[in-house]
TITOR-627887 format. One line per 2 residues: number of its first residue (from 1); their letters; for each residue x, z, y of C-alpha. Coordinates in nm, 3 decimals, padded with zeros to 5 digits. Layout:
// residues N
NUM = a = X/Z/Y  ...
END
This chain:
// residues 325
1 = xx = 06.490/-04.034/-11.802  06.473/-04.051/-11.416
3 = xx = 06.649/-04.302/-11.264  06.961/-04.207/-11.014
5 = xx = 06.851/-04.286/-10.702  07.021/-04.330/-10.379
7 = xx = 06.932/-04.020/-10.139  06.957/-03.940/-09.721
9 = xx = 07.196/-03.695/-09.633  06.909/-03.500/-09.590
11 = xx = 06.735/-03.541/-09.898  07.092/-03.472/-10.047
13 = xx = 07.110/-03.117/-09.885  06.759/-02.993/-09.971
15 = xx = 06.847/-03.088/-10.349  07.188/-02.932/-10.320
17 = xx = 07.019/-02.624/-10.149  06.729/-02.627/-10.429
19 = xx = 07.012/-02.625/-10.713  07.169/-02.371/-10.544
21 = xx = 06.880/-02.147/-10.525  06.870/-02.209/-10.922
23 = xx = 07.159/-02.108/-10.982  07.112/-01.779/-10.783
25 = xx = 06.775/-01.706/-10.997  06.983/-01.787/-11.296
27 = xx = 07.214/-01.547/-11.263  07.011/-01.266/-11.105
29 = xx = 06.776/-01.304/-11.437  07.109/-01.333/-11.640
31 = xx = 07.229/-00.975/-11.523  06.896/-00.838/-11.540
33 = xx = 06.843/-00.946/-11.902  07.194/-00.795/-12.002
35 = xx = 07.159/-00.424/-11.807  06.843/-00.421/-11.983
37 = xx = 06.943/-00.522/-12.349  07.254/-00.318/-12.367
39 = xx = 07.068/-00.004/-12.216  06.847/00.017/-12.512
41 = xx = 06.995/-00.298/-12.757  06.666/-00.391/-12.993
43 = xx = 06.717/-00.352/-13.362  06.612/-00.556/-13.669
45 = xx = 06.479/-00.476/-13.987  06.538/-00.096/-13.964
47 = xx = 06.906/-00.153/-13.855  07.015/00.011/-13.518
49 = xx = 07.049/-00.221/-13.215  07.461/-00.149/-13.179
51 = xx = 07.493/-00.285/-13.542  07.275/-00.546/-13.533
53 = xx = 07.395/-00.704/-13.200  07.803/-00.567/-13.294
55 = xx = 08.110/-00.750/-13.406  08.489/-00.732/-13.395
57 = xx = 08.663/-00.934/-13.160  09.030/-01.107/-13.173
59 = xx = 09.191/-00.809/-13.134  09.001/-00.628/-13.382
61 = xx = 08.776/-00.464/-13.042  08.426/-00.331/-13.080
63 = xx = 08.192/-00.646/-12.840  07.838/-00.706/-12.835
65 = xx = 07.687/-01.033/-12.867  07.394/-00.941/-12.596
67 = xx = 07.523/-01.163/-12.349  07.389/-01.417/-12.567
69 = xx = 07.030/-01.352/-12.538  07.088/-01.232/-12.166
71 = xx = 07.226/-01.613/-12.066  06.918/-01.770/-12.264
73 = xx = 06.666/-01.559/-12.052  06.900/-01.582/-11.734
75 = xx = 06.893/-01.963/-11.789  06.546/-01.972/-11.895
77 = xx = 06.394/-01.780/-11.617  06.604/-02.016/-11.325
79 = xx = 06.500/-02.285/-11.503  06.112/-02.210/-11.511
81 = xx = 06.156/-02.094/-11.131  06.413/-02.387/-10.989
83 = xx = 06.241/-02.583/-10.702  06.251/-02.885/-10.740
85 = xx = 06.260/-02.973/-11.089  05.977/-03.262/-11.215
87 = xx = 05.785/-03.125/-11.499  05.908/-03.274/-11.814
89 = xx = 06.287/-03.200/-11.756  06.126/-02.852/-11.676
91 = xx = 05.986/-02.810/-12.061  06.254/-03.023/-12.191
93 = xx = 06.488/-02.720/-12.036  06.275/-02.414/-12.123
95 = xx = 06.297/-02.599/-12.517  06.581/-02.706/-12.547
97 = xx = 06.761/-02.361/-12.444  06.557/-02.117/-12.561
99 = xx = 06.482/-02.289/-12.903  06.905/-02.359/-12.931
101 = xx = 06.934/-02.028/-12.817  06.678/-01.864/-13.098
103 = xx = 06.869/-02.110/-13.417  07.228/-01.967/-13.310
105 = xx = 07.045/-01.584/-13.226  06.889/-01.641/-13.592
107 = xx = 07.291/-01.736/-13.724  07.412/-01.443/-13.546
109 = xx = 07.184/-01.215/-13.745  07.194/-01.340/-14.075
111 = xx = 07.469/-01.559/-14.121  07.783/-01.541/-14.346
113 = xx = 08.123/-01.690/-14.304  08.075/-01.854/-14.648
115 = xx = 08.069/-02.197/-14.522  08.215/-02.334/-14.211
117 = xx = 08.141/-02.653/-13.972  07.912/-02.925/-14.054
119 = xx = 08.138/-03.049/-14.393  08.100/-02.665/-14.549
121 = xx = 07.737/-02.610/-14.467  07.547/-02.963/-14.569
123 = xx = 07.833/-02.969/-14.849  07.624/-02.635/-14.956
125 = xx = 07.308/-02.766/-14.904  07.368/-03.067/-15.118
127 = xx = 07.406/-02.791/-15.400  07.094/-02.644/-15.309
129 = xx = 07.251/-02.342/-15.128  07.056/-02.346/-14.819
131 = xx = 07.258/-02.146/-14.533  07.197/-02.024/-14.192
133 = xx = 07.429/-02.271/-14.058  07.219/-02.613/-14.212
135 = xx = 06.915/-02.388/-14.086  07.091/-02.433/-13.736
137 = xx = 07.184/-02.745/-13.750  06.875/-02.880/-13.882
139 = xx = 06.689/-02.724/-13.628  06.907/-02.796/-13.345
141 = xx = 06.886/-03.167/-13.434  06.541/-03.152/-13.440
143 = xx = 06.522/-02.939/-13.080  06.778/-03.225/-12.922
145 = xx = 06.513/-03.518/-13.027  06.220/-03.302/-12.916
147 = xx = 06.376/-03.191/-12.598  06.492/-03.551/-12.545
149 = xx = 06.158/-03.705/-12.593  05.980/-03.436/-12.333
151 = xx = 06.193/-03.507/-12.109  06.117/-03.906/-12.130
153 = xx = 06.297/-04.230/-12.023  06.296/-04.476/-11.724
155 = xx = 06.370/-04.775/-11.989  06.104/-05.077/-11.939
157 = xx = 06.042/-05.101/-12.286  05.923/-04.940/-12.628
159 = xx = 06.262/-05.000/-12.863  06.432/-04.907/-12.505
161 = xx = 06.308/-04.597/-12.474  06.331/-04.503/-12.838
163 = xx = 06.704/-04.572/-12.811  06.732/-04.349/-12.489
165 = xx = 06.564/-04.085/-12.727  06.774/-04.095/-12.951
167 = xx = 07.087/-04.119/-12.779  06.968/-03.847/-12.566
169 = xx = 06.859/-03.630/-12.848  07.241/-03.668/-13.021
171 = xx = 07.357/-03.590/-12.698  07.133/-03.211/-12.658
173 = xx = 07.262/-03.159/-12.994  07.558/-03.239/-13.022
175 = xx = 07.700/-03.056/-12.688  07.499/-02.745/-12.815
177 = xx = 07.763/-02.735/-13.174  08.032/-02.851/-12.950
179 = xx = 08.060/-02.550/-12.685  07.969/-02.309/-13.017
181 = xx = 08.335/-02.429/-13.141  08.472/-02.315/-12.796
183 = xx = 08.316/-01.936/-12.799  08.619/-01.796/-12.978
185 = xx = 08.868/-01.687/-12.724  08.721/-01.439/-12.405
187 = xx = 08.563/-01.681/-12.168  08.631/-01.985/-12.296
189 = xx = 08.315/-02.121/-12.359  08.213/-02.073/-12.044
191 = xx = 08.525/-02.215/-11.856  08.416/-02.544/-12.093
193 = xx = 08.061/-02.491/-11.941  08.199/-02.475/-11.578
195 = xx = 08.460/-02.791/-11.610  08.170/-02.969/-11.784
197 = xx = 07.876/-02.892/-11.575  08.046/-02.889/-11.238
199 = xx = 08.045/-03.294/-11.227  07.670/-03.283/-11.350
201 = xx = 07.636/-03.055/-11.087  07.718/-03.308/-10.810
203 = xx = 07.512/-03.558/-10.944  07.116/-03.614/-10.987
205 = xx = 07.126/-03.374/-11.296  07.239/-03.120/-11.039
207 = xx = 06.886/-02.917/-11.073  06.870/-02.965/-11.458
209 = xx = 07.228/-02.763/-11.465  07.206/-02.533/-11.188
211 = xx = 07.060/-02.200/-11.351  07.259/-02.224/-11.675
213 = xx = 07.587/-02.245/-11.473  07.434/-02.000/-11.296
215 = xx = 07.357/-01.751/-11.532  07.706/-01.883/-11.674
217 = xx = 07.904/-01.753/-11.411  07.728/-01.393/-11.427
219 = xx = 07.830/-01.339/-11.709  08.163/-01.465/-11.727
221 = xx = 08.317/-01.109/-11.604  08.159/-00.941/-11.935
223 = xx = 08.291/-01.198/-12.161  08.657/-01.192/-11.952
225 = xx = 08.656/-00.818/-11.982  08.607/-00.875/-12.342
227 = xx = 08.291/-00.664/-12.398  08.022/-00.936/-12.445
229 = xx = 08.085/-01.291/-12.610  07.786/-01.565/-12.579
231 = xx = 07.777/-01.581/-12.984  07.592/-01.869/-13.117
233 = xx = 07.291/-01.729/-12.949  07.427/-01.816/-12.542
235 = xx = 07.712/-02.095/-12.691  07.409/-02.302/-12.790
237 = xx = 07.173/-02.295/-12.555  07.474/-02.377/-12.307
239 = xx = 07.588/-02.662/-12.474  07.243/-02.785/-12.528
241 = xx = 07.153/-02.729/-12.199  07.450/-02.902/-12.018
243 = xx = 07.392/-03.198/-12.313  07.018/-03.217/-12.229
245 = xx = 07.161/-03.245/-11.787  07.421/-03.545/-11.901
247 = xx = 07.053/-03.770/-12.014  07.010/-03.816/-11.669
249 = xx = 07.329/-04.013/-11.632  07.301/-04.377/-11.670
251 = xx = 07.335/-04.547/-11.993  07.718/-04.600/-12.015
253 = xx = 07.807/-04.261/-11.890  07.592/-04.085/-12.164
255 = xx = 07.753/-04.351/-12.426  08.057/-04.230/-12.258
257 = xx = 07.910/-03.860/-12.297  07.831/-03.855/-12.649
259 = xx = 08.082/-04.053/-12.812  08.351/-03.775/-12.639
261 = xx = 08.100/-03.482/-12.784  08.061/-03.662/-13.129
263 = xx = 08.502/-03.733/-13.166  08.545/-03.357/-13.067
265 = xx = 08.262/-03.219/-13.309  08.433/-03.474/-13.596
267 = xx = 08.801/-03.321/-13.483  08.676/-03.001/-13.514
269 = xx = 08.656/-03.023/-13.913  09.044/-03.089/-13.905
271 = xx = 09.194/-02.973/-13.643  09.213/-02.625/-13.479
273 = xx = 09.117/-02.640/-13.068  09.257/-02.280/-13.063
275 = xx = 09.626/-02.396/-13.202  09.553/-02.744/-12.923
277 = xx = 09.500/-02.524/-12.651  09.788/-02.246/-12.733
279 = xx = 10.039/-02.557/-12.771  09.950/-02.714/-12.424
281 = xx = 10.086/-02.557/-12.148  09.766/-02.614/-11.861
283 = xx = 09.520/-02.550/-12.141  09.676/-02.242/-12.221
285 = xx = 09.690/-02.119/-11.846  09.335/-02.234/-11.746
287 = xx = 09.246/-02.041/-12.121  09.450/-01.724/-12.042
289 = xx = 09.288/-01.774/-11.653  09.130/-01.397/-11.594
291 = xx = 09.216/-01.227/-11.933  09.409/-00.932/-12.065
293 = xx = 09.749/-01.026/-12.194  09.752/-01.087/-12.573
295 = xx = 09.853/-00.753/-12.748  10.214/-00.749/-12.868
297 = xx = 10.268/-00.686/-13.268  10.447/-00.379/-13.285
299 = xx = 10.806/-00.373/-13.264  10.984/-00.356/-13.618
301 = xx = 11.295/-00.209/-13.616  11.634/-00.410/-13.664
303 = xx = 11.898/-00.334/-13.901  12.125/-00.056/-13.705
305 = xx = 11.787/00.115/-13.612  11.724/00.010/-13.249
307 = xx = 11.426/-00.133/-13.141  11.401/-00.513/-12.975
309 = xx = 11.285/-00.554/-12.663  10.885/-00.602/-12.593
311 = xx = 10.821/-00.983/-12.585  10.657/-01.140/-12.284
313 = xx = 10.257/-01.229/-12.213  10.363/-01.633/-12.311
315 = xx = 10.481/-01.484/-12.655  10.236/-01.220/-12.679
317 = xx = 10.004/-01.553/-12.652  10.158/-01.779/-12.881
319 = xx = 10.134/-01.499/-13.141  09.753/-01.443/-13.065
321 = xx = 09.507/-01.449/-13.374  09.395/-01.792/-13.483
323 = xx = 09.064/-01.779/-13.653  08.975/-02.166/-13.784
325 = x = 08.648/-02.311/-13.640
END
């Protein structure tokens, strides 16, 4: 890990103006990717493209989960391409996303909704039913410590730098489930990215973070306008991604990090964040921020045969679909 580093002004401005230019190539590549996968979306195994890459939404709406793969190769390609960038966090990025990215793409594909969260799919593994999911989260523990060791530490010694690796490896990982949990509402994932990456953003990880919140924000209008979601494919790489820009944070504030990533991934096997967010009023707003209005149930008629009144967008939310993560 690279030591933070006091900088000039203008040393400051030439890496602000270097993060911004990766977040421009970020999101040009993101667009790019997605005009060309939905144009012609690639098929598997002799199924068409539109059912491979199809799924219902929360309203029970025909999406595509091609804005997935798009933010992997949006992030991917800024990432390659961001001046700036030393060399190891370079393949520690390029890994970390595109190997996240691949796991949730391969979950996406062939996964069933037979188990659920880390309790349902090592509990099935334990019985010898190996699922998609332990496939993912296998893999992506394995990608954190791999990305994590690429990218290296600044500590002075051997059990120092183990430590940092694997700290920094829980950390990759553990951001990438965490921001999966958050892809089930239009744009929320992403609005988690933003609020998370926009502090990294301001501080030495700044070039580590700049073409996935990039590539992010390019897609954001498909996944508002509710015909694209990231899937597991973009939800992963994301998280693991933003996880993999917090290891350049000093020691405490990746303690900080990861003990914050681990209590949300453990309160995810109990509690629902949809029901959390739906029952706090700013968390509702900043989730509702940009989307359609939740569809009203239809109106049933009342005794004496008149119909009540439509309810409002705050009850039209309250009543929204609730799937459990």
């Amino acid at each position: 890990m690279t030591p933070t580093t006091r900088r000039a002004p203008g040393g400051t401005l030439r890496a602000a103006a270097r993060a911004l230019a990766g977040a421009a190539l970020g999101a040009v590549a993101a667009r790019a990717a997605y005009a060309a996968a939905t144009r012609r979306p690639p098929g598997l195994g002799g199924k068409p493209g539109e059912e491979v890459w199809g799924r219902t939404n929360h309203r029970g709406e025909p999406v595509t989960l091609l804005e997935g793969p798009a933010f992997v190769a949006g992030a991917a390609a800024g990432g390659l391409l961001t001046p700036g960038l030393d060399g190891r966090m370079r393949a520690a990025a390029l890994l970390a996303g595109t190997a996240s990215g691949v796991l949730g793409g391969y979950d996406d594909v062939a996964g069933t909704t037979s188990s659920r969260g880390f309790k349902g799919h090592l509990g099935a593994l334990a019985r010898g039913e190996v699922t998609s999911g332990a496939v993912k989260i296998l893999g992506i523990g394995a990608t954190g410590l791999a990305a994590a060791a690429i990218a290296g530490s600044s500590a002075p010694t051997r059990t120092g730098r183990a430590v940092d690796t694997l700290v920094n490896g829980a950390l990759i990982a553990g951001s990438a489930n965490l921001m999966n949990l958050f892809d089930l509402r239009p744009g929320r994932a992403i609005k988690v990215g933003l609020l998370t990456g926009a502090p990294l953003a301001m501080t030495g990880s700044r070039a580590v973070a700049a073409a996935p919140l990039g590539a992010a924000v390019a897609l954001l209008p498909e996944d508002l306008g509710e015909r694209a979601m990231l899937g597991d494919t973009g939800a992963n790489a994301l998280g693991a991604l933003l996880g993999l820009a917090a290891t350049r944070l000093g020691r405490g504030p990746r303690l900080a990090a990861l003990a914050g990533v681990a209590g949300l991934n453990v309160a995810s096997e109990f509690v629902s964040f949809t029901k959390v967010i739906q029952r706090t009023p700013p968390l509702h707003w900043l989730d509702m921020l940009g989307r359609r209005p939740a569809a009203a149930p239809p109106a049933a008629p009342s005794a004496n045969g008149s119909v009540p009144a439509q309810a409002g967008p705050a009850d039209e939310a309250a009543r929204a679909a609730d799937p459990t993560p």
